[in-house]
Structure formats: structure tokens, C-alpha cells
VOVOFI-205866 format. One record per residue (C-alpha): x, y, z; chain; residue number from 1. Coordinates in nm, 2 decimals. Last residue first. Layout:
east  north  up  lolo  dolum
X  Y  Z  A  NUM
...
***
This chain:
east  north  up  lolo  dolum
-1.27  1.82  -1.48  A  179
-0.99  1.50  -1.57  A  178
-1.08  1.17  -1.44  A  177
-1.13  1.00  -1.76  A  176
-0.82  1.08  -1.87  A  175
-0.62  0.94  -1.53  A  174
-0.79  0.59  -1.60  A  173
-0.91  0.54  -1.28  A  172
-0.78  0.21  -1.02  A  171
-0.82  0.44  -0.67  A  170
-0.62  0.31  -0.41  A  169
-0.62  0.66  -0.22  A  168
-0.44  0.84  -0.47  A  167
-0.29  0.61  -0.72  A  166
0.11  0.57  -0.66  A  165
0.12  0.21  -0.71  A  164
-0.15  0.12  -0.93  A  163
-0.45  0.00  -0.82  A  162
-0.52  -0.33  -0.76  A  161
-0.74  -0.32  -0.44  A  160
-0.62  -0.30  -0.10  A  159
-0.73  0.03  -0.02  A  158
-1.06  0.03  -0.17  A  157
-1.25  0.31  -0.30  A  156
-1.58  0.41  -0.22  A  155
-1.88  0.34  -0.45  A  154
-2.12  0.67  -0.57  A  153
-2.45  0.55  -0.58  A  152
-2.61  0.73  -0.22  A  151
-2.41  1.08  -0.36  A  150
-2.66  1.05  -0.67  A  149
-2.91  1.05  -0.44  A  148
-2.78  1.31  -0.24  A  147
-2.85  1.54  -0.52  A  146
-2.58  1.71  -0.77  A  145
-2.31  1.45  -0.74  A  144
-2.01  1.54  -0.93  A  143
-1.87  1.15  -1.02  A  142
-1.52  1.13  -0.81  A  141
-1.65  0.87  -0.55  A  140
-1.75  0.66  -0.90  A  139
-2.06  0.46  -0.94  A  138
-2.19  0.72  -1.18  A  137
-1.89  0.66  -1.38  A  136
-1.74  0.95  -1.60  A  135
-1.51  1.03  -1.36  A  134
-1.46  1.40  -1.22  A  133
-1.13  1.55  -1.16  A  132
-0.81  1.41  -0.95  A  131
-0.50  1.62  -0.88  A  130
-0.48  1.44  -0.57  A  129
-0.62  1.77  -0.35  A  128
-0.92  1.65  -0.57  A  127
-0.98  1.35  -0.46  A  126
-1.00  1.48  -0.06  A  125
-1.29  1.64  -0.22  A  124
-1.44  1.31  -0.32  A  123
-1.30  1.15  -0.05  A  122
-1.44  1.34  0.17  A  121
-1.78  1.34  0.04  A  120
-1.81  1.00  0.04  A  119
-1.73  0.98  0.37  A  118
-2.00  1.19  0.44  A  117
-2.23  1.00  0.25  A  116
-2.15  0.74  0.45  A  115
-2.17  0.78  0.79  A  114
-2.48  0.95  0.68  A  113
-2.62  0.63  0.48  A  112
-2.56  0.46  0.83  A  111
-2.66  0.68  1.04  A  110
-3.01  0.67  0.91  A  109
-3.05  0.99  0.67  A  108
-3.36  1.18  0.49  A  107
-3.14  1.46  0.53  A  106
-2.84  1.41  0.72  A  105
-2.56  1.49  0.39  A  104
-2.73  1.87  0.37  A  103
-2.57  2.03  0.67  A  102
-2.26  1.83  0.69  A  101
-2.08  2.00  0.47  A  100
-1.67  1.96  0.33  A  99
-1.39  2.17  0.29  A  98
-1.10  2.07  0.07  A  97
-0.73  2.17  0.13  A  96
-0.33  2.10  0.05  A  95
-0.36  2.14  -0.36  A  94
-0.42  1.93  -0.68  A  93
-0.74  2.11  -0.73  A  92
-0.80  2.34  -0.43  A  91
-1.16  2.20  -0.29  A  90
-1.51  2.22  -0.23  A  89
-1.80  2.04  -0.05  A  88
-2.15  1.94  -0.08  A  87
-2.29  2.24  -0.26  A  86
-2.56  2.45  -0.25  A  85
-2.75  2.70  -0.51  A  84
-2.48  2.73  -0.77  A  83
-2.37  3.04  -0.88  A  82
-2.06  3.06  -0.69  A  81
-2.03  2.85  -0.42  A  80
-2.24  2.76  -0.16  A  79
-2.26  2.62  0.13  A  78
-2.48  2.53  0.42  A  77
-2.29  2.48  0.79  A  76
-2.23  2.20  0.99  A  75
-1.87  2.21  0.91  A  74
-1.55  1.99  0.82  A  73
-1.23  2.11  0.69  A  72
-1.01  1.82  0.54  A  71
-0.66  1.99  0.54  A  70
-0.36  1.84  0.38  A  69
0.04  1.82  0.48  A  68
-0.05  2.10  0.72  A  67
0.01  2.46  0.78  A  66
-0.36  2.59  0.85  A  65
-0.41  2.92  0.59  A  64
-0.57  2.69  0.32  A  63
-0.84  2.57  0.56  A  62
-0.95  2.95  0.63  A  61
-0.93  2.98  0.25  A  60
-1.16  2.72  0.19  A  59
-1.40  2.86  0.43  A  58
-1.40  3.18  0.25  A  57
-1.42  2.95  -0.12  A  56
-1.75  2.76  0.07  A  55
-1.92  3.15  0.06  A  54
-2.16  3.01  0.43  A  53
-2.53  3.03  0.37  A  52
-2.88  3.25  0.45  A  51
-2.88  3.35  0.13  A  50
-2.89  3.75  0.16  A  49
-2.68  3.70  0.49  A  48
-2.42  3.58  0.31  A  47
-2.18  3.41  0.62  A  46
-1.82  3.38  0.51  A  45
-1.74  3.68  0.72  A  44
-1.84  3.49  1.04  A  43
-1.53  3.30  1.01  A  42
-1.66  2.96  1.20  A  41
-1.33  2.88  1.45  A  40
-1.12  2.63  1.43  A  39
-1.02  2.27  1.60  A  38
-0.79  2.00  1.53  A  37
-0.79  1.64  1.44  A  36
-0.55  1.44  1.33  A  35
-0.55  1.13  1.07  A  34
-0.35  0.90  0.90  A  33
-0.47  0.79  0.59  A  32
-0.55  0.44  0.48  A  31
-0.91  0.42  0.40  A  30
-0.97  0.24  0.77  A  29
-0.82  0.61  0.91  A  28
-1.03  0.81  0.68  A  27
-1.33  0.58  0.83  A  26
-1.19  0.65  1.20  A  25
-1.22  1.03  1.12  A  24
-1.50  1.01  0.99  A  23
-1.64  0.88  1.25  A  22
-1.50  1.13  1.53  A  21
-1.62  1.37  1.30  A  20
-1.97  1.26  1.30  A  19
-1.93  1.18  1.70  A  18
-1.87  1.51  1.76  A  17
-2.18  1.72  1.53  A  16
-2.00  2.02  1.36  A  15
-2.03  2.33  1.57  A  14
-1.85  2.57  1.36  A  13
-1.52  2.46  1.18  A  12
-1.39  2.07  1.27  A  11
-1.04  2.05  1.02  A  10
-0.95  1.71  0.98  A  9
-0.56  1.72  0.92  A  8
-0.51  1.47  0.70  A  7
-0.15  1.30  0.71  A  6
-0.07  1.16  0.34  A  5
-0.06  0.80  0.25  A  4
0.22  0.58  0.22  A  3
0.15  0.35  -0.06  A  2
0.00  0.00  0.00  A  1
***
């Protein structure tokens, strides 16, 4: 298995405890090695004409913590440019992504939360890999729109054939994982 980054999971707000705590023990199962560390919510980021956080501002605030990577995590809703919400955000092939809880409960046991979220990470986390999107629904880097589409979306295994060097174990053709 190749050595895998440190991810520094990045709580910002009030995220739920035992989420995080999850999340980071499914990072950890995925291969990473994992620390977390707290922040504050920048109240700047807040759009008080939406009623949501700018997810770039709290991708900034994750950019500015010296680490190997940053995971940020938050309870709030985001939203980035013109789009109406989004799951999570990241630098492409950089140190930091930002994730949201705030949509990923809905119409959610724990189970398909635990999930989703994880997901979500490693979809963002993906990116920091110099990953894009993959042309397979079934993929963790498909763009999910709707939490549905986030429900399909496989995970990646560890100990799978990919080849040495692949972010996270993932086995994708690097040209159909290109934004």
C-alpha cells in the first residue's frame, strides 16, 4: 500500500462530535492518517442574503492551516458561486478541501450518513490528488448534484489493484478523471 498523506481534519463551527469522530476513524480504515484539530466559523463567510456560508472563504480559512492536507468539516450550508448549494469544495491538486454536513443528514439513518460523508471526503480529498470528475456514476469522483446521486457513488478500496502511486487506491484511468 502506498504511504498516505497526514489529513488534518479541520472541525469549523459546531459540527456534530461523533460525526467527525467517524469520519475520522473511516479516513483512518481508507488508509490515511489522521489528526484532528479545532477552528473557528469566520463569520465573514456568512451571506446574509442566502442565509449560507461562501464555501471559497471557508476554503481559505483551511488553506491558511500549515499542514500536509486539510479536510475542513462544518455544519454549515454552502455555496459556491452560482450554484445553489454544494456538498463540499476543494483546491485542485492542492493542500485543502472543505466539506458540509448540513445537507448529507437529510432523509438519513446513520448509516447512509456515515456514509455519505465519507463519500464526500474523498471526493474532495480526490481533488487535492489532482483528481477531476469520472465519467462513472458509481464513481467517488462522479459530481453528485442530489444526495441521491451521492447514495451511488462506491468508495475506493485500499487494498485493491490499483496502481502504485494512485491516490487513495483508486484504479481510474487518469483521462477520464480530468474536470
Amino acid at each position: 500500500m502506498t504511504d498516505m498523506p497526514r489529513i488534518t481534519l479541520l472541525p469549523v463551527g459546531n459540527p456534530d462530535r461523533r460525526a467527525l469522530d467517524d469520519l475520522a476513524r473511516d479516513l483512518s480504515g481508507m488508509g490515511f492518517d489522521v489528526e484532528l484539530v479545532g477552528h473557528a466559523l469566520p463569520q465573514v463567510a456568512f451571506d446574509a442574503r442566502r442565509g449560507q456560508f461562501r464555501a471559497d472563504a471557508l476554503l481559505g480559512m483551511a488553506l491558511s492551516v500549515r499542514a500536509q492536507r486539510v479536510l475542513a468539516v462544518t455544519d454549515v450550508d454552502l455555496y459556491a458561486q452560482d450554484l445553489n448549494f454544494v456538498f463540499g469544495v476543494a483546491q485542485p491538486s492542492g493542500d485543502a478541501c472543505v466539506i458540509s454536513l448540513f445537507r448529507l443528514n437529510l432523509d438519513a439513518d446513520e448509516e447512509r450518513f456515515r456514509g455519505r460523508a465519507l463519500k464526500e471526503a474523498m471526493h474532495e480529498l480526490g481533488y487535492t490528488f489532482g483528481l477531476g470528475h469520472c465519467a462513472d456514476p458509481g464513481c467517488v469522483m462522479w459530481f453528485s448534484n442530489t444526495l441521491g446521486e451521492t447514495d451511488r457513488k462506491g468508495l475506493p478500496s485500499v487494498q485493491g489493484d490499483a496502481p502504485p502511486g494512485a491516490p487513495f487506491g483508486l484504479n481510474l484511468d487518469p483521462a477520464e478523471t480530468r474536470a
